[in-house]
N, C-alpha and C positions, 0 to 999 in steps of 0.2 A: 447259402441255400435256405429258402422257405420250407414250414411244414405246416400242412393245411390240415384237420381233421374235420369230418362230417359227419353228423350225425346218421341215425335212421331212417329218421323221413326224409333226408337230405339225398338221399340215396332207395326211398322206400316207393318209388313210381316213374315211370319211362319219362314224363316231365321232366320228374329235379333230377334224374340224370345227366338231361341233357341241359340240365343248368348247373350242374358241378362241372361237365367237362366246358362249358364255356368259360367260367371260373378257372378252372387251372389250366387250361389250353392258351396260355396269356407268351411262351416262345421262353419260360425261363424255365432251370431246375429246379422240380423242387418233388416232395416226400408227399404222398398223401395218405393220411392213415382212414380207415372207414372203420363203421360200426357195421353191425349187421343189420339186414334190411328192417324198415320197421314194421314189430308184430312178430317176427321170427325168434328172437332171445323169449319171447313169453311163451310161445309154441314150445322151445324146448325145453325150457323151466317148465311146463304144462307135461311133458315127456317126460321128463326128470321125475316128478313128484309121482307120476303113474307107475313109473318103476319100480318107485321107494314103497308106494302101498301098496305092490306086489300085484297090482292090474293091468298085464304087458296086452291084453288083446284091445285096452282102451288106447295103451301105448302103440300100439301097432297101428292103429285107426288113424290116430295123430300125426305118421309120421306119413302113413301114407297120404292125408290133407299135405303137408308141407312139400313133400313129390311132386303132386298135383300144381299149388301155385309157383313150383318155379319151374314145372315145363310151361307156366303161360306165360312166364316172364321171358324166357329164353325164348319163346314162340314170337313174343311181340318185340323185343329190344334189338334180335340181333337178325340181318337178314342175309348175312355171307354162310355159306353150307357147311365150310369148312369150320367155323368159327361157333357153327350152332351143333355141331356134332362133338367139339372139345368139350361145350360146357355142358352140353348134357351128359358124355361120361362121365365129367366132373360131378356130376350133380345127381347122377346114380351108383358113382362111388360115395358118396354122402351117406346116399339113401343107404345104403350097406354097411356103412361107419354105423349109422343110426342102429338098423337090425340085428348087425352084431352087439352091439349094448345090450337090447332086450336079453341077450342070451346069458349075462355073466351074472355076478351077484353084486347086488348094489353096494355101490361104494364112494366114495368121493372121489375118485378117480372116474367111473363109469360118469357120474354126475358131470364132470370138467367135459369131460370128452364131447358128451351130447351139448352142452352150453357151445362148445366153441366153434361148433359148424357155422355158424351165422357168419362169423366175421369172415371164414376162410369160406363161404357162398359166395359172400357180398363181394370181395375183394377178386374174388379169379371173375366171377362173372361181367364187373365191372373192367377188371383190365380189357378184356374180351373185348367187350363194347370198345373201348380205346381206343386197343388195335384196328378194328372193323372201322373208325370214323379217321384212318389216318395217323393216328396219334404215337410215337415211339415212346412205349409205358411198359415197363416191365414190373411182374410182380416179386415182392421181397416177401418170401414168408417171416410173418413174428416168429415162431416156432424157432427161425435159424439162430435167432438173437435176441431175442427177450426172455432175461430170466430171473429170476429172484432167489434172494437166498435164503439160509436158515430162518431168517427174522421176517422172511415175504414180505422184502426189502428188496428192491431195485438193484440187482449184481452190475453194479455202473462198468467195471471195469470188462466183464464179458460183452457187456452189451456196446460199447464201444467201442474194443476190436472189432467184435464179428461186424457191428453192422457197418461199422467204415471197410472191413476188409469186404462184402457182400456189393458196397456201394465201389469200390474200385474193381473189382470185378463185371461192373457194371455200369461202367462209365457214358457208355453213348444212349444210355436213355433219358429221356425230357422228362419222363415223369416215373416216380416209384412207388408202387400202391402197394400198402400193408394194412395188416389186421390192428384193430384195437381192442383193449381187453385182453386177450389170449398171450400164455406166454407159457415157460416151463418151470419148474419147481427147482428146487437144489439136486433133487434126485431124477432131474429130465425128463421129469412125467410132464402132463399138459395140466396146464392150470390155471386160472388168472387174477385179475387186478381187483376183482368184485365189480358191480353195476354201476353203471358211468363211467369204468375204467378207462376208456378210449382218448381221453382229457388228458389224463396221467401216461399213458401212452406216447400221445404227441410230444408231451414237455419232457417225457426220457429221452424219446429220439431227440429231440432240439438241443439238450444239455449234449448226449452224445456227439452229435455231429458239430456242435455251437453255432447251431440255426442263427442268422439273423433274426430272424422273427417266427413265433410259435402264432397258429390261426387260428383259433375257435372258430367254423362257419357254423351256424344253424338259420333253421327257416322260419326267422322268427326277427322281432323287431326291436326287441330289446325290454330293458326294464318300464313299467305303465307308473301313472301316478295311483293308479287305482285296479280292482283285480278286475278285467274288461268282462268274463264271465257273470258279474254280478251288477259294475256301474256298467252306463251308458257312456260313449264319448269320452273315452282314457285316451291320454295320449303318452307317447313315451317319453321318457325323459333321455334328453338329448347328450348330456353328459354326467359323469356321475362318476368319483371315486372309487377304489380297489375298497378301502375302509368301510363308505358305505353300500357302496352293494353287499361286502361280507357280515353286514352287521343286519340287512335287510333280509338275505338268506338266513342268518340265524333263525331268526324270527318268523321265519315261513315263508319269503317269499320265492317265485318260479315268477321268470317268463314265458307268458302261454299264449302268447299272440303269435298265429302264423299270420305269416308275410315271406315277402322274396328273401331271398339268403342274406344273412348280415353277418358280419364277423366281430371277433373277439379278440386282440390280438394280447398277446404275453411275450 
């Protein structure tokens, strides 16, 4: 079995939607892990911090923007009734996961909790869409099996029962969409991987299950000779080393050329 992870923006517009499920809609099994849409993780780090300074009516403002843009996400992606009426309880149960935050006292717990709406948006709303285009995709909550231990270290051995035992449980689906980022603590609370966690994510599912191949997709073209923001006429470089790319990110570099989706594999 493949595991596919994608980004935010890979998933942040009815577009690259409809160009991840062409991408995994290819008739084989395989896992896909999502980020949360892109812009959303900063909303609620933006939420988070409103909290911590003790300013819940700015926090409330916020969260009712984030309400707002994904009833027009569910307004424009999905058009079966039945299908447009789950995700929006889903997505005003959110809105009340959110609201009840404002109400407790700030903590790192409270903090986790509002961070990890994102993935668990992206991923029900996305299966949603799936289901609506045909598609036999069932969602795996992380929650069920991702967890880390005392050291917020990767508990390999929970995470590889449950999620084989979740994935046999679940056999007749084509595709399994889960959260990246988000997972539980030693003591079951909600917690995660830190920013950019979703990478690390895919490569626990892959080791647990022993993926043939782990996918980085992003929407983007890969590494430039030069940073295209600043030269003219950069072109990517066509192959390139595990060594040296890790020695080039030392040193600063990002790829920040959008373009069609291109993958990564490990």
């Amino acid at each position: 079995m493949l595991v596919l992870k994608f980004g935010g923006t890979s998933v942040g517009s009815i577009e690259n939607m409809n160009n991840v499920r062409s991408i995994i809609n290819d008739g084989t099994q395989k896992i896909v892990v999502l980020s949360a849409m892109s812009g959303t993780t900063n909303a609620l780090v933006e939420i988070s911090e409103q909290l911590n300074a003790g300013d819940r009516d700015n926090a409330l403002e916020l969260i009712e923007e984030l309400l707002v843009k994904y009833a027009q996400v569910i307004e424009d992606l999905l058009q079966n009734k039945q299908l447009k009426e789950e995700v929006s309880k889903y997505v005003l149960s959110v809105y009340e996961t959110l609201i009840e935050q404002t109400k407790s006292k700030y903590n790192e717990l409270v903090h986790n909790t509002i961070v990890a709406q994102g993935e668990l948006l992206s991923t029900f709303i996305f299966s949603r869409f799936l289901i609506q285009e045909g598609i036999n995709a069932v969602l795996l909550p992380a929650l069920d099996f991702m967890r880390v231990d005392q050291q917020h270290e990767p508990d390999s051995f929970y995470i590889q029962q449950n999620l084989n035992r979740i994935i046999d449980d679940n056999q007749q689906a084509d595709i399994y969409i889960t959260q990246g980022f988000i997972c539980l603590d030693v003591q079951g609370q909600i917690s995660n991987l830190q920013r950019g966690g979703s990478d690390y994510t895919a490569s626990i599912i892959g080791a647990a299950i022993q993926a043939e191949e782990v996918q980085i997709w992003t929407d983007i073209d890969g590494f430039h000779n030069n940073d295209p923001r600043y030269v003219e006429n950069t072109t990517a470089i066509q192959k390139i080393s595990f060594d040296e790319a890790a020695e080039l990110a030392y040193f600063g570099a990002k790829i920040c050329i959008h373009k069609p989706l291109c993958r990564l594999e490990i």
